[in-house]
C-alpha positions in Angstrom: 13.9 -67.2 -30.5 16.8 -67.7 -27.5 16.7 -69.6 -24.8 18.3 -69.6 -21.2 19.0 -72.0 -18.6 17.9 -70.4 -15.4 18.4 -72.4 -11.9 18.0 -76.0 -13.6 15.1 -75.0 -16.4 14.9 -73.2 -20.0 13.3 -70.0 -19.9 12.6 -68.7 -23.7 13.3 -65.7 -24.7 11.3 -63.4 -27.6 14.6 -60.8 -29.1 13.4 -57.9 -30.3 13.9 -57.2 -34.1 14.5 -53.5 -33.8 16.9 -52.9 -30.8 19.3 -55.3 -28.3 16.4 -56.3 -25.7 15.0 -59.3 -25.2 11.2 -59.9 -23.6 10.2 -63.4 -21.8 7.2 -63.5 -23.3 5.2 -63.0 -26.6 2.5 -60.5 -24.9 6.0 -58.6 -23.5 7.7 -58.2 -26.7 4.7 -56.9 -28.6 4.4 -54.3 -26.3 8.1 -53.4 -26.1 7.8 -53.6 -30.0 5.0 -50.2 -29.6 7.8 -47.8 -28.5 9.5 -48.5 -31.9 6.4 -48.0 -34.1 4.6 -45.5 -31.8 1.4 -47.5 -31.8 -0.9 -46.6 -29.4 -4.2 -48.6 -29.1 -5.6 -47.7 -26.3 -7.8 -44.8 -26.1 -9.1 -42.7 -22.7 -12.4 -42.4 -22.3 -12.4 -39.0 -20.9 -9.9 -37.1 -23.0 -8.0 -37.6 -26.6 -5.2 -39.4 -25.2 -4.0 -42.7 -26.2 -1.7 -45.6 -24.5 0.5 -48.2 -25.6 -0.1 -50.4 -22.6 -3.9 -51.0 -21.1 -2.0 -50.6 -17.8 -0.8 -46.9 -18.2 -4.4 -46.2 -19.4 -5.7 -47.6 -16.0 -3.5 -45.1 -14.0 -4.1 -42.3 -16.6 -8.3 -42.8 -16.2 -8.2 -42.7 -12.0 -6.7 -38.6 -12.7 -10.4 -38.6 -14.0 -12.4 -40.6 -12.0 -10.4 -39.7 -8.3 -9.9 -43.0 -7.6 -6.7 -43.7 -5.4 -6.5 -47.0 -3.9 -3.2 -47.1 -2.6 -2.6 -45.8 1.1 0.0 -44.8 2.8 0.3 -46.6 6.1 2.0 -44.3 8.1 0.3 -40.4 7.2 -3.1 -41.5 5.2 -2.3 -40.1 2.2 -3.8 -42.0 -1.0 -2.5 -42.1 -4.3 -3.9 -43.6 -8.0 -0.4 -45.1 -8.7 2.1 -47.7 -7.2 5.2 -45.9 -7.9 4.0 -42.3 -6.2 3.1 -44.2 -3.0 6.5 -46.1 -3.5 8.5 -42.9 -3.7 6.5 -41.3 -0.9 6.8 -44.3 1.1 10.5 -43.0 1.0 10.2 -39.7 2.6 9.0 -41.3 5.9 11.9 -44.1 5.6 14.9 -41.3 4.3 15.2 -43.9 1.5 17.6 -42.2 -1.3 18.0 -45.5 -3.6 19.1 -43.2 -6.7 22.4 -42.0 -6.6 24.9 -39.7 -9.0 27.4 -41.7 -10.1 29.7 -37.8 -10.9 28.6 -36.6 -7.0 27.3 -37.7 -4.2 23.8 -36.9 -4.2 21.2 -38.9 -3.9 17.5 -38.7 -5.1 14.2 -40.7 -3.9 12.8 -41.2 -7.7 14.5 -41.7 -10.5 13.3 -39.3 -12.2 15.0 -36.8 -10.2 18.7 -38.8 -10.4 17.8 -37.7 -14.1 17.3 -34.2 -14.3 20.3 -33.8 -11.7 22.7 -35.6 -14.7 21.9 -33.1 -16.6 23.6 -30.6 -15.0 26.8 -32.7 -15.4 26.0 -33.8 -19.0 24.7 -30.3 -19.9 22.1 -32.1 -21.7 19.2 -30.4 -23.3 16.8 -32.4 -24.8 13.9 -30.0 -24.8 13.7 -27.7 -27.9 11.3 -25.0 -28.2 9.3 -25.8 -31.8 9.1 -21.6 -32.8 12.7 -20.1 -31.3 15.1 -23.1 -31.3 15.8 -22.6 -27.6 16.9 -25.9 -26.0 16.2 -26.7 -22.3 17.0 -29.6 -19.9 13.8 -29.6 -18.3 9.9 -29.9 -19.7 8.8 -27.8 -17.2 10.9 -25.1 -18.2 10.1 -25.6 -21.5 6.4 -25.6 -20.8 6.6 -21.8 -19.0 9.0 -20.6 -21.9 6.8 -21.3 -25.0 4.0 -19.5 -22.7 6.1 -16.4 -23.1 7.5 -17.0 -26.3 7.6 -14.0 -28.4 7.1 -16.7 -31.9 4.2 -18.2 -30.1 2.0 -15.8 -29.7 -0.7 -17.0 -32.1 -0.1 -20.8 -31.3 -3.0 -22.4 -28.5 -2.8 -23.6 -25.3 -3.2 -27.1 -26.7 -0.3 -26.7 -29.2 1.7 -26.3 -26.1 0.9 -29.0 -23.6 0.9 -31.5 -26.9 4.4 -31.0 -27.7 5.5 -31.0 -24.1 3.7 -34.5 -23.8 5.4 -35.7 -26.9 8.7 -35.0 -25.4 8.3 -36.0 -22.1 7.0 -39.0 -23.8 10.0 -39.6 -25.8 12.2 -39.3 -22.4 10.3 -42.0 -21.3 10.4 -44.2 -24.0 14.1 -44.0 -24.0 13.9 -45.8 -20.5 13.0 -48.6 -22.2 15.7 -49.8 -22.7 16.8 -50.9 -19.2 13.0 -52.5 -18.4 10.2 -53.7 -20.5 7.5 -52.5 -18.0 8.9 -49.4 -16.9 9.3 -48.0 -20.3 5.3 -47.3 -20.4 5.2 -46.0 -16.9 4.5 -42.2 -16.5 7.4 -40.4 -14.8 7.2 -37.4 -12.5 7.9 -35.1 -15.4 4.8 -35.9 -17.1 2.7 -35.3 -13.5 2.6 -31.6 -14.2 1.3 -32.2 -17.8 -1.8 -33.9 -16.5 -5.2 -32.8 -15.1 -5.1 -31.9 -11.2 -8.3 -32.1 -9.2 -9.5 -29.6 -7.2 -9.4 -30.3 -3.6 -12.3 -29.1 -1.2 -12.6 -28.8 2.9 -16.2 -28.6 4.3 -14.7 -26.5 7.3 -12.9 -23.9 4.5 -16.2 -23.7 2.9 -18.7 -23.2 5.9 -15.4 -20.3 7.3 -16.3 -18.8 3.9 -19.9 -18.8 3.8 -20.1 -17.3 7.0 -18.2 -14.5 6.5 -20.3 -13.6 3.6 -23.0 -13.7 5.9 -21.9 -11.7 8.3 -20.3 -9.1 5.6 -23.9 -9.0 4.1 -25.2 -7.8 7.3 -22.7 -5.8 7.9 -23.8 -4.1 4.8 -27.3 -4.2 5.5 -26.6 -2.7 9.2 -24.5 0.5 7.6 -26.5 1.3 5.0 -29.8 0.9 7.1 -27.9 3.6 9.8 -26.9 5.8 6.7 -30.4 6.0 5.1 -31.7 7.5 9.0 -28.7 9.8 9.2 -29.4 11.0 5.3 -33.2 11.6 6.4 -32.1 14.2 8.6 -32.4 17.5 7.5 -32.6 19.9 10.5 -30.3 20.1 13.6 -32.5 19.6 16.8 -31.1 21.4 19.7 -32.4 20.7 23.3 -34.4 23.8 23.9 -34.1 26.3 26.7 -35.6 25.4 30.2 -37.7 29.2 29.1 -38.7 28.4 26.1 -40.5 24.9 26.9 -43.7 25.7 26.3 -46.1 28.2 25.9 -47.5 30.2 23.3 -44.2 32.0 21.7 -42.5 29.7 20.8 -45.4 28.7 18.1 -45.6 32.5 17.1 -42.0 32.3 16.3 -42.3 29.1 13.7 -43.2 30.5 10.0 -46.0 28.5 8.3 -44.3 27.8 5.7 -41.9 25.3 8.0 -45.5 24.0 9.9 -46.7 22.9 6.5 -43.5 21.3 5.6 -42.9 19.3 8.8 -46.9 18.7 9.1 -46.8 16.6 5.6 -43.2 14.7 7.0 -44.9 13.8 9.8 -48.1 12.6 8.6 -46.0 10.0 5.8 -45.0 8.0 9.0 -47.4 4.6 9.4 -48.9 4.3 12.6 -46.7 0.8 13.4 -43.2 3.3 13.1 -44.4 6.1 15.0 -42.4 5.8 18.6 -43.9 7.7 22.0 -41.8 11.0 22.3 -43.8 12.2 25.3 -44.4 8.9 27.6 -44.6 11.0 30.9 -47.5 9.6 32.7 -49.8 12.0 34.3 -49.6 14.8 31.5 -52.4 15.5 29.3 -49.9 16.5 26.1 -50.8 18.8 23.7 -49.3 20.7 20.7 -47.1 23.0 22.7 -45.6 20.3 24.9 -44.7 17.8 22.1 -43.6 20.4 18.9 -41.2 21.8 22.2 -39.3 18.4 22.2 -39.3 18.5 18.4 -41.5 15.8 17.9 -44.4 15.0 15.5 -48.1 15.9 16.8 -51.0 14.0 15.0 -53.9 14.1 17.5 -56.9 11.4 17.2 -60.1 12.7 16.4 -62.5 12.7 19.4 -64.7 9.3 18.2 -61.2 7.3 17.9 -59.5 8.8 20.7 -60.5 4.9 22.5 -59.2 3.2 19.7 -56.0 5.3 19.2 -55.2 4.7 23.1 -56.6 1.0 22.9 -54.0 0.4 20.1 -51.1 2.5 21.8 -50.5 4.4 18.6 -48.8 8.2 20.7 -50.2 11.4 19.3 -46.6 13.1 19.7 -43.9 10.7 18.3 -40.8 11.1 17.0 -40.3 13.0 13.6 -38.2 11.0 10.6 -35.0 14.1 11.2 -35.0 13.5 15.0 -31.3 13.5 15.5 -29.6 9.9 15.3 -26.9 8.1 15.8 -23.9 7.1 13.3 -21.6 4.5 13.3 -18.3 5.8 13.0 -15.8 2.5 13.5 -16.0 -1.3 12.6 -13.7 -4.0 13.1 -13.9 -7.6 13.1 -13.3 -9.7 16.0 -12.7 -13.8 17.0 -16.8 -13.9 17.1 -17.9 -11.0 15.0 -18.2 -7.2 14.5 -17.4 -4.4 17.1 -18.0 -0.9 16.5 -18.7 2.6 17.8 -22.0 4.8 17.6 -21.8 8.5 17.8 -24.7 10.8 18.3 -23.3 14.9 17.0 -26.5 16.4 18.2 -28.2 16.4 22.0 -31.7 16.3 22.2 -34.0 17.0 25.0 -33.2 14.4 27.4 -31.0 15.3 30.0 -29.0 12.3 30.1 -28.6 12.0 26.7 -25.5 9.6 25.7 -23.6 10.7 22.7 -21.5 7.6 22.6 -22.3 3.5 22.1 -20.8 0.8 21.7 -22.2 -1.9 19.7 -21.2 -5.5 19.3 -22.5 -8.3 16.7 -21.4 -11.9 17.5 -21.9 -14.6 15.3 -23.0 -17.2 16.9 -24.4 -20.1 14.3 -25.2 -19.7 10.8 -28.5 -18.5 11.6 -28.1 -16.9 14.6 -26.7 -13.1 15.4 -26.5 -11.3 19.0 -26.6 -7.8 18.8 -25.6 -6.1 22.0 -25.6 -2.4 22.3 -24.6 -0.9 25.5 -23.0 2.9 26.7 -19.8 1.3 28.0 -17.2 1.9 24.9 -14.5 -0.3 24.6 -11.0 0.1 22.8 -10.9 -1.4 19.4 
């Protein structure tokens, strides 16, 4: 054991037996002594790794639990370890404490005033276990042995645990300037452990809300392609001639009556929509079938209820021409797009063109707006 005379008093001091240094305490010198003999005692509790100081296994277990109790006092920002808040600390000050003794760079961590040396020094300390490849940097090292053509067969695990034990060994060689710092994790080794996921409630509700909308996007097209696939026929407005009367139902073949009677008749009474709603007209079959509409009369004892109930006689067939939507874009607030009709039907003021608009206005909530004014999209 040595002692020293420090400002009036004898401070011992424990020499180590394997190298130059000298600890001031028992407790110190036995963990300086770990870096010679590779003990490591302490054991995570979340993975397979092991420490040689109960201190480094503090800072290793907050990458698991999330716990970061230092705070920066100037941006927020929280870290699990002293020396990260330290060196960011110094990119608010300008702080460059680290400097090249060969240039005149300087470096906020030490650990980068390392790694520039070694493009003085030309030192490579990193050597790839399969190839023989030497590298100055872990990192490098790390995305090399993924593309290794002699590593092929070797795991994922193989990989990170060499690239540990090296970055390790770079660490343990800073031993020798401080007791403490030689257990301390450097920058080198961040990459080499687990990163957590980070979250934002506002990214996630963006995200769920444009699924929703995208699902009824979907929902809206294929709802507007299943009418437009129904139709079968072209419906033409017929001629002012040709309105009614009895030719026009000696011209139409049985055959066709059949077909579009049983079409007709598969509609439920809730979907059928009034294709004649002139008031003052008694409609019959010749009037309704000239409009090309469905014609199911009530029988004469539920002729009350059918009119009680508001269920029309001549509705509208499931091939009546409809409309398609040709264009959809999305907007600040929604969807915006363009309905086209090909065919005209009776009306005389039939529109062709739509425009309809779907804004999103909360997360259960939709305003659907169709209107005849088109705007450019």
């Amino acid at each position: 054991m040595h002692c020293e005379v420090v400002a009036g008093f004898t401070r011992k001091k424990f020499p180590c037996s394997d190298c130059e240094k000298s600890c001031n305490s028992a407790a110190e010198l036995r963990d300086h002594q770990r870096t010679h003999t590779g003990e490591r005692p302490f054991k995570c509790s979340f993975c397979d790794k092991r420490f040689a100081l109960s201190g480094t296994l503090v800072r290793h277990e907050r990458l698991h639990t999330g716990i970061t109790p230092y705070h920066c006092s100037d941006c927020g920002k929280t870290f699990a370890q002293q020396w990260t808040l330290t060196t960011h600390m110094r990119t608010h000050t300008g702080e460059k404490p680290y400097s090249c003794t060969q240039c005149d760079k300087s470096f906020v961590a030490p650990g980068e005033l390392r790694r520039h040396t070694r493009i003085h020094t030309g030192e490579k300390p990193y050597t790839c276990s399969d190839c023989g490849r030497h590298f100055s940097l872990a990192g490098t090292l790390r995305n090399h042995r993924r593309s290794c053509t002699h590593s092929k067969s070797d795991s994922v695990t193989d990989v990170t645990a060499d690239v540990t034990q090296a970055s390790a060994d770079e660490s343990s060689q800073e031993g020798q300037a401080s007791c403490i710092s030689c257990e301390v994790p450097q920058p080198d080794n961040a990459s080499l452990l687990p990163r957590r996921l980070s979250c934002s409630i506002t990214k996630a509700v963006l995200i769920l809300g444009c699924l929703l909308l995208l699902l009824f996007g979907g929902w809206l097209l294929h709802t507007i392609y299943w009418l437009r696939s129904t139709s079968s026929q072209a419906h033409r407005a017929p001629a002012p001639g040709q309105a009614s009367g009895p030719v026009l139902q000696a011209e139409v073949n049985n055959t066709v009556i059949t077909a579009r009677s049983n079409a007709c008749s598969i509609i439920p009474e809730g979907w059928r929509f009034d294709c004649y709603p002139e008031r003052g007209v008694v409609v019959n079959r010749e009037l309704c079938e000239a409009r090309n509409c469905c014609f199911i009369p009530a029988s004469s004892s539920a002729r009350s209820k059918s009119r009680k109930n508001g269920i029309p006689w001549c509705f509208y067939p499931p091939d009546f021409p409809s409309y398609s939507l040709v264009s959809l874009n999305d907007t600040s607030i929604g969807l915006k797009g363009a309905l086209v009709k090909d065919v005209k039907t009776y009306y005389p003021g039939d529109i062709l063109t739509l425009e309809m608009e779907i804004r999103h206005e909360t997360d259960t909530r939709l305003h659907v707006r169709v209107s005849e004014e088109v705007l450019v999209l």
